[in-house]
Structure formats: C-alpha cells, structure tokens
ZAKE-201651 format. One record per residue (C-alpha): z, x, y; residue in three letters; residue number from 1. Coordinates in steps of 0.001 Angstrom, whole numbers, plus 500000, padded with zeros to 6 digits. Layout:
REM ZAKE-201651
[atom [Z, X, Y], 'ALA', NUM]
...
END
This chain:
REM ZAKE-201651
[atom [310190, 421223, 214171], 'UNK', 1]
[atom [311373, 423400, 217058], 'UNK', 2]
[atom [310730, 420632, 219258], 'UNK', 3]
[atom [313072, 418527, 217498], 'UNK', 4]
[atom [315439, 421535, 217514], 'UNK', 5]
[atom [315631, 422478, 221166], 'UNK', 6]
[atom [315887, 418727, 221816], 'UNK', 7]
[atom [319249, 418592, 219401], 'UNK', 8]
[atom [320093, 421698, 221095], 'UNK', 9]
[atom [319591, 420328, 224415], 'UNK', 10]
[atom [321128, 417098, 223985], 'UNK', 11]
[atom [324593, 418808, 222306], 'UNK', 12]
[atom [324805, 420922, 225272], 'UNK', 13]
[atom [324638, 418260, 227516], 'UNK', 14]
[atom [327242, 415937, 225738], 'UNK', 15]
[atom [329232, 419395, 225290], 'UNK', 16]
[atom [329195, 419369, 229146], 'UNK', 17]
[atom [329881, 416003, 229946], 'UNK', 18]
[atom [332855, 416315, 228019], 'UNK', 19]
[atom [334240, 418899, 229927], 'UNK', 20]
[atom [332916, 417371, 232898], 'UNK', 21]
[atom [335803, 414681, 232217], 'UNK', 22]
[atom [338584, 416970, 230905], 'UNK', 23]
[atom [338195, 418942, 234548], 'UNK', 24]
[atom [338189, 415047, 236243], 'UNK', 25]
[atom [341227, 414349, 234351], 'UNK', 26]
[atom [343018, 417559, 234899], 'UNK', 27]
[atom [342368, 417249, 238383], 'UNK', 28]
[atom [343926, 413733, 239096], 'UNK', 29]
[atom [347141, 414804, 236868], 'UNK', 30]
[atom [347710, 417829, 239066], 'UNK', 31]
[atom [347425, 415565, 241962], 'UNK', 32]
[atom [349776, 413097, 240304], 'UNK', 33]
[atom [352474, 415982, 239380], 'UNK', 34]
[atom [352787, 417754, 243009], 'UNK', 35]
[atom [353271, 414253, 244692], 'UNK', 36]
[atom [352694, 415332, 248433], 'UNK', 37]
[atom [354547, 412871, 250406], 'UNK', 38]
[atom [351064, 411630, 252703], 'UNK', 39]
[atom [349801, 408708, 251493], 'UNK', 40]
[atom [352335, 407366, 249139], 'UNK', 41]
[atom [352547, 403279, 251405], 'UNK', 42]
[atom [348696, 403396, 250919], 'UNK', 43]
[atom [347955, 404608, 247240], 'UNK', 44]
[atom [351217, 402477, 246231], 'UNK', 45]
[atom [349358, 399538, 247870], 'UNK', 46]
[atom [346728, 400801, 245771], 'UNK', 47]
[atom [347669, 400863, 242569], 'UNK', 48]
[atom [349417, 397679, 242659], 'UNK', 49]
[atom [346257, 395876, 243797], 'UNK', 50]
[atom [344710, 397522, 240846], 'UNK', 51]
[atom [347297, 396259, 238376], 'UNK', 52]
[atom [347108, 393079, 239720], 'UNK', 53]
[atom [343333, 392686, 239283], 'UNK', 54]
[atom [343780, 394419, 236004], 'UNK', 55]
[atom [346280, 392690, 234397], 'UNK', 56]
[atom [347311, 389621, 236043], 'UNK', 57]
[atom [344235, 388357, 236561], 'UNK', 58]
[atom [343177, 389240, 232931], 'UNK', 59]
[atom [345674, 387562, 231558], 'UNK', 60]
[atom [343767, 383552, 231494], 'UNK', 61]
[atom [341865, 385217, 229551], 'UNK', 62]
[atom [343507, 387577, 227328], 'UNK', 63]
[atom [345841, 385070, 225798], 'UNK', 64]
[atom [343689, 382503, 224371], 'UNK', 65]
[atom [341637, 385505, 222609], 'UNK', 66]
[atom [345158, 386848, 221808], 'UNK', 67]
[atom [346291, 382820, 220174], 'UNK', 68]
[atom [342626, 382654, 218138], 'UNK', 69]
[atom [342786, 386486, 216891], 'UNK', 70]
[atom [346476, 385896, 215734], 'UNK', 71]
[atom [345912, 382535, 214007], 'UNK', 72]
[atom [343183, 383689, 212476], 'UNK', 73]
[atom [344508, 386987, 210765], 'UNK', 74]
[atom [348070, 385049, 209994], 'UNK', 75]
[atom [345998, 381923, 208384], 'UNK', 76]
[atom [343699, 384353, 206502], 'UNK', 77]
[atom [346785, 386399, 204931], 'UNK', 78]
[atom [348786, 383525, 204729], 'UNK', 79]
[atom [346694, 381499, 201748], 'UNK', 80]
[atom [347179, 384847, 199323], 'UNK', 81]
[atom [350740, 385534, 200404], 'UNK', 82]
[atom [351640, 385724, 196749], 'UNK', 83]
[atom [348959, 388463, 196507], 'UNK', 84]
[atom [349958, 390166, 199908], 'UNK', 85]
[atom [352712, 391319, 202059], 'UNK', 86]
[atom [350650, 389431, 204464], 'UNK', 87]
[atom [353392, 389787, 207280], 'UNK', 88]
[atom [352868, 393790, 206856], 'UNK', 89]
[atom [349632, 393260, 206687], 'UNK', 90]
[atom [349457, 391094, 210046], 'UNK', 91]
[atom [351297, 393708, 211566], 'UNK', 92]
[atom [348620, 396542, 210072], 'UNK', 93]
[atom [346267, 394744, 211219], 'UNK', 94]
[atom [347507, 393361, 214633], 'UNK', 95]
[atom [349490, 396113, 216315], 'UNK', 96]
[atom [347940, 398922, 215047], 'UNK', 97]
[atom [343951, 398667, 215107], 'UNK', 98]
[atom [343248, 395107, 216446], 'UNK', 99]
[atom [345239, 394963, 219486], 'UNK', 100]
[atom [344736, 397910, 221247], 'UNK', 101]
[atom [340900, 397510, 220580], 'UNK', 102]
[atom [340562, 393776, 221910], 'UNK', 103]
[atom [342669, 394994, 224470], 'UNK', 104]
[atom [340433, 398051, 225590], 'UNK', 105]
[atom [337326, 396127, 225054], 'UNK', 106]
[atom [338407, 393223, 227772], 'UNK', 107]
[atom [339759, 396007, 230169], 'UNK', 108]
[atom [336322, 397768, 229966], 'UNK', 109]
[atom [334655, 394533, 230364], 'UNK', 110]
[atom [336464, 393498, 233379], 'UNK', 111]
[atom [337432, 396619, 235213], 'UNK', 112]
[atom [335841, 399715, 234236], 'UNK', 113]
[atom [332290, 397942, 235183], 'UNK', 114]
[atom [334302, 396805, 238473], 'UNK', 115]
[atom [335515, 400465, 239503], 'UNK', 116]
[atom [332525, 402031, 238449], 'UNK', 117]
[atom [330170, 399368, 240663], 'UNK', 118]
[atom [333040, 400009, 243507], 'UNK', 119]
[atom [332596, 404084, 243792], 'UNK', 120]
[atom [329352, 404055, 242977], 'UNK', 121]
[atom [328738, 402111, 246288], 'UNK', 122]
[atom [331360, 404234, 248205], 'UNK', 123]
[atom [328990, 407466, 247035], 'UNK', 124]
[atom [325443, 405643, 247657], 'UNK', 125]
[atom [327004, 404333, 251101], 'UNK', 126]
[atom [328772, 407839, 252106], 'UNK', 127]
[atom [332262, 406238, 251944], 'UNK', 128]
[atom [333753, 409191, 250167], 'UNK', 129]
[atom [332035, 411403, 252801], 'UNK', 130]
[atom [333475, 409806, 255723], 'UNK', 131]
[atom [336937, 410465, 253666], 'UNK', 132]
[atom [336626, 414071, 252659], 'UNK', 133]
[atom [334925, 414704, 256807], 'UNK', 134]
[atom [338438, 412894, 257547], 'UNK', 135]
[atom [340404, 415696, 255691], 'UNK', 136]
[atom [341457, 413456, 253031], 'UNK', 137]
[atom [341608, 414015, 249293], 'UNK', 138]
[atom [339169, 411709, 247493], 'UNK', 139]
[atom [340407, 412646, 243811], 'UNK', 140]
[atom [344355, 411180, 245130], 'UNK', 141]
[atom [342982, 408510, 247586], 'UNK', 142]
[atom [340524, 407061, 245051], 'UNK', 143]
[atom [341029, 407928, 241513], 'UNK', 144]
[atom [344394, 408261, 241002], 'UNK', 145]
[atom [345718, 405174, 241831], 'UNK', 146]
[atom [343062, 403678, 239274], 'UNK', 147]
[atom [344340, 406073, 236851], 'UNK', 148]
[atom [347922, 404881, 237192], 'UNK', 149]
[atom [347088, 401350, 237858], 'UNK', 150]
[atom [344504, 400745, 234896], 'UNK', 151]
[atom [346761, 402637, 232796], 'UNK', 152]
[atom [349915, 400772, 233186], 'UNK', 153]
[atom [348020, 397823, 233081], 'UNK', 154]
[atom [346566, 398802, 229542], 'UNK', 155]
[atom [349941, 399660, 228326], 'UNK', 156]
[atom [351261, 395894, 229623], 'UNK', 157]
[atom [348176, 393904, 228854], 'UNK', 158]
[atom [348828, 395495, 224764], 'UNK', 159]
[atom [352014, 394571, 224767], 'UNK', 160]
[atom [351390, 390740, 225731], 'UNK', 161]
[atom [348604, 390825, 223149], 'UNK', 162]
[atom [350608, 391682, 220406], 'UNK', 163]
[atom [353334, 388977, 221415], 'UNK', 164]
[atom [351505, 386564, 221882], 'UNK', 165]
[atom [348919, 387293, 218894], 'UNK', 166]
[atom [352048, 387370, 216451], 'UNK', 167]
[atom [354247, 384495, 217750], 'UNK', 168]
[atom [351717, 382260, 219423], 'UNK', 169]
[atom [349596, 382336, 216111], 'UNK', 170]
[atom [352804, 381978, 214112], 'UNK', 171]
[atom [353115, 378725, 216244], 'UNK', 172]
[atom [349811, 377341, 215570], 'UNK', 173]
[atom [349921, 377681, 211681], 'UNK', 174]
[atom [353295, 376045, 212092], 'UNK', 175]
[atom [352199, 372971, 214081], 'UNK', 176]
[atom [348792, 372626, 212730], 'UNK', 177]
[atom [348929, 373773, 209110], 'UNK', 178]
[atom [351125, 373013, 206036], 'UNK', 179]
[atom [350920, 376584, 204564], 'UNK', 180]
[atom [353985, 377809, 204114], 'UNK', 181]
[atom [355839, 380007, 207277], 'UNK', 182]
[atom [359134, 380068, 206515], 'UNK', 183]
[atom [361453, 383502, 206936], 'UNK', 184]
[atom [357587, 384687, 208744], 'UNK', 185]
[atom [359468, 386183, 212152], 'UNK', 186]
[atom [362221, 387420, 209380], 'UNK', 187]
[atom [359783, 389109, 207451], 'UNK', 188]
[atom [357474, 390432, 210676], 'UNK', 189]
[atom [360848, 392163, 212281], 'UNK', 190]
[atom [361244, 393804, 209209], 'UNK', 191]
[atom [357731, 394923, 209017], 'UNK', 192]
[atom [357108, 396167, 212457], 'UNK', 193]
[atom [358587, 399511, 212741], 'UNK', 194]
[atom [359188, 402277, 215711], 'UNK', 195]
[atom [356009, 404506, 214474], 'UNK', 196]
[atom [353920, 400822, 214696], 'UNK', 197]
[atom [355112, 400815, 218130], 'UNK', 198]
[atom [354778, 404017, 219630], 'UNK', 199]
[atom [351382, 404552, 218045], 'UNK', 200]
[atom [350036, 401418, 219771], 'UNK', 201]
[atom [351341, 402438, 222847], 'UNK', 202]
[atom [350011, 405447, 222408], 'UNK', 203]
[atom [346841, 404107, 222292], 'UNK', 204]
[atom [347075, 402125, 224931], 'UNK', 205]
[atom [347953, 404759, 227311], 'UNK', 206]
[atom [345131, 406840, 225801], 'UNK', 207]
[atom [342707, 404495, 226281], 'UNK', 208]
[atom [343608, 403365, 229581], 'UNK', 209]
[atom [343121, 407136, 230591], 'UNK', 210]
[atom [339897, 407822, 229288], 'UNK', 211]
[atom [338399, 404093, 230254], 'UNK', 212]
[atom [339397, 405377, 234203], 'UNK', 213]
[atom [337937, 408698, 233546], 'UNK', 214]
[atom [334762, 407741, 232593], 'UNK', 215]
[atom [334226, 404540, 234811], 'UNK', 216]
[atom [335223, 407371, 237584], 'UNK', 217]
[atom [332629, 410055, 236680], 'UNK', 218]
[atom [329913, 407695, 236439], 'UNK', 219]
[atom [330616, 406443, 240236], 'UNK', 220]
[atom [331159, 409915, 241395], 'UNK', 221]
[atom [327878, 411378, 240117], 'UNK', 222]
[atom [325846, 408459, 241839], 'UNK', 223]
[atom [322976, 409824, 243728], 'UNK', 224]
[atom [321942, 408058, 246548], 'UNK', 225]
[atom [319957, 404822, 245309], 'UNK', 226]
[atom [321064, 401488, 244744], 'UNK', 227]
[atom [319386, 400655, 241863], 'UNK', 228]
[atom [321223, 403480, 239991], 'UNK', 229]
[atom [324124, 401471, 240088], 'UNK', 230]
[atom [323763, 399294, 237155], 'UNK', 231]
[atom [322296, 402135, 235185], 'UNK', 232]
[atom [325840, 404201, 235605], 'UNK', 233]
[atom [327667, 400973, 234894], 'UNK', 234]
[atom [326206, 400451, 231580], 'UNK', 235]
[atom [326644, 403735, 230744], 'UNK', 236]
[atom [330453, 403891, 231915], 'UNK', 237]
[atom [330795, 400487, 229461], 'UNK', 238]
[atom [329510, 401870, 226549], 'UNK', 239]
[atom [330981, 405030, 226558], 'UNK', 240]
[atom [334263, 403834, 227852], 'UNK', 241]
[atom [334278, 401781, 224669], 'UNK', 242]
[atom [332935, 404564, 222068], 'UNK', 243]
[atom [335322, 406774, 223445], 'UNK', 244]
[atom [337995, 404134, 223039], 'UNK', 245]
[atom [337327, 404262, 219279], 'UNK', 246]
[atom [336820, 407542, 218733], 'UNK', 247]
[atom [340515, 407785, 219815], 'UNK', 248]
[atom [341563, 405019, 217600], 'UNK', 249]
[atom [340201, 406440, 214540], 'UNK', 250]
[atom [341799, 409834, 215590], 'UNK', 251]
[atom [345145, 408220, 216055], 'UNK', 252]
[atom [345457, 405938, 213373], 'UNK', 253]
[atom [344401, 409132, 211162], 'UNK', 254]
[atom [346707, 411462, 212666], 'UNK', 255]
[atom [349555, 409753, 211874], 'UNK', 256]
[atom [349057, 407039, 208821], 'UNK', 257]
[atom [346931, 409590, 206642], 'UNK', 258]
END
C-alpha cells in the first residue's frame, strides 16, 4: 500500500512540475513578445510567416473536405427531426462551439505540433540551439516565439474557415443532394449564432493554439542527446497537446454556458 502511495505521490509531483514547467515556457516567450527589441524582427517575421503558411495554408486541402463531411453530417442528422429541434441552434451548438475548435486542434496537432517538436528536438540532439545561444542569440525569441505567434494565428484562421465552410458548404450539400427541407436555414443560423458563440470559439482557438506550441516546444527542448528519443517526445507532445486541448474545452464551454 505505501508503494502504491509514494508512486501516486511521485507521479502528482511530477505532473505538478511539468505543469509549471510550461507556465514558466509560456511566460517566458510572452515577455519576449511584449518588450519587442528591435534585432531580429526581418528574420522572426520571415519566421512566423513560413510557419503560418505551413500551418494553415497548407492545411487547408485537407481541412475543408473534413470541414464539408462534419457539416453535412450534423445539418442532415438535425435536419430529419427539425420539427422536434431547433436544429439550426443546435448546428450552431454543436459546430462552433465544441466541434470546430476540436477538429480544428486535433489536425493542427497532427500536422504541426509533431513537425515542430521533430524540428527542435533535432536542433537540441544536433547542438543547433548551442551554436545559437554561443552566438549571443536568444533561443526562446529566435525559435519559439515565432511558432507561438505563427501556430496561433493560424489556429485562430484555420477555426474560422472550419466553421464557414462546415455551416454553408454542408448547407450546400443537403441542398443539392437531398430533398429535406432547407429553406429560411442561413435565416435561421444568423439568428442563432450569437457574439458569446463567437468569441468563445475564438477563444478557444487562441487557447489552444498556445498550449499546442507550448507543449510541442518543451518536449523538443528537453531532448537529451539521442536520436531515437525523438519519436518518444513526439508522441508524447501529440497526446498531451490534444488532452490539454480538451481539458481547456471543457473548462471553457463550462465557464461560460453553465
């Protein structure tokens, strides 16, 4: 029994830690991002927009025929008991609020969370970041910020073409395709979505974009020196960038529809 004890014990500590582990990560790239020191800015500008660019450009071939399905899907579903449901509210319940930011976080993680965490991880094991601190430079604003801002705003845009494209691209589809009935459907769905439906998925979005770059970031940084540690960290950074991601949803959608 006091095996089993310490090892709760143990373990608690250790997630305890890790937690604050990212907290100080994140605190330390937001300083860096409010005192703005003029050196640098051509070269992390450069960087962030390549980041955006592989982020959400490049994700969206992919995010808009899961974006099409998910949408036609939910708007068929409702739509066959729309005598028994607001089913536009309901779309937009489900959509906005809890679906899209999670589809959205899950194909971020999935594309570049592994990506950034496979990318410092082999800066660490190959002394990259070394070579930058010996050259006086600041590793935290050279390398993580710019992922931070870039993976972020891409997040926030990649939610936001989701949602548009999940409620009038599936609106669309039951239209061409279907002979339930559609009509006054945008009418009622402008009158369902409302500002707090908005700013809460944003909300999200921002939040998740934050702690997806966090955690892909500690898991590269803490790479010893061994290759094959690499997809070890990786998997962890995926999980946990996704657990995290709906630990924050539940929190969110609590704080503010409960």
């Amino acid at each position: 029994m006091e095996r089993v004890t310490g090892y709760i014990g143990r373990k608690t500590i250790d997630a305890f830690t890790h937690l604050l582990n990212l907290f100080a990560l994140i605190y330390r790239m937001l300083a860096q991002l409010y005192r703005r020191p003029p050196a640098g800015r051509v070269l992390i500008r450069r960087i962030i927009i390549q980041q955006l660019y592989f982020t959400a450009v490049q994700a969206l071939p992919v995010l808009i025929p899961i974006a099409l399905l998910v949408g036609s899907m939910v708007i068929f579903q409702f739509a066959k008991f729309s005598g028994q449901y607001d089913f536009s509210r309901v779309s937009v319940l489900l959509i906005v609020r809890e679906i899209g930011p999670i589809i959205t976080a899950l194909l971020v993680i999935l594309r570049s969370a592994t990506a950034v965490t496979i990318e410092v991880s082999y800066m660490r094991v190959l002394n990259e970041l070394e070579a930058l601190e010996m050259a006086g430079l600041d590793t935290i604003r050279l390398v993580c910020v710019p992922r931070l801002v870039g993976i972020t705003a891409a997040m926030l845009g990649l939610f936001v073409v989701f949602d548009l494209v999940s409620i009038l691209g599936g609106y669309a589809l039951i239209w061409a395709f279907t002979d339930l009935p559609m009509s006054n459907f945008l009418y009622q769905i402008a009158k369902a979505v409302t500002p707090a439906d908005i700013g809460v998925g944003m909300i999200k979005a921002i939040l998740f974009g934050n702690a997806i770059t966090v955690t892909c970031l500690y898991r590269g940084l803490e790479m010893k020196r061994q290759i094959p540690d690499v997809p070890v960290a990786t998997s962890r950074s995926a999980v946990e960038s996704f657990l995290y991601c709906l630990v924050i949803n539940v929190f969110i959608s609590v704080l503010f529809y409960m």
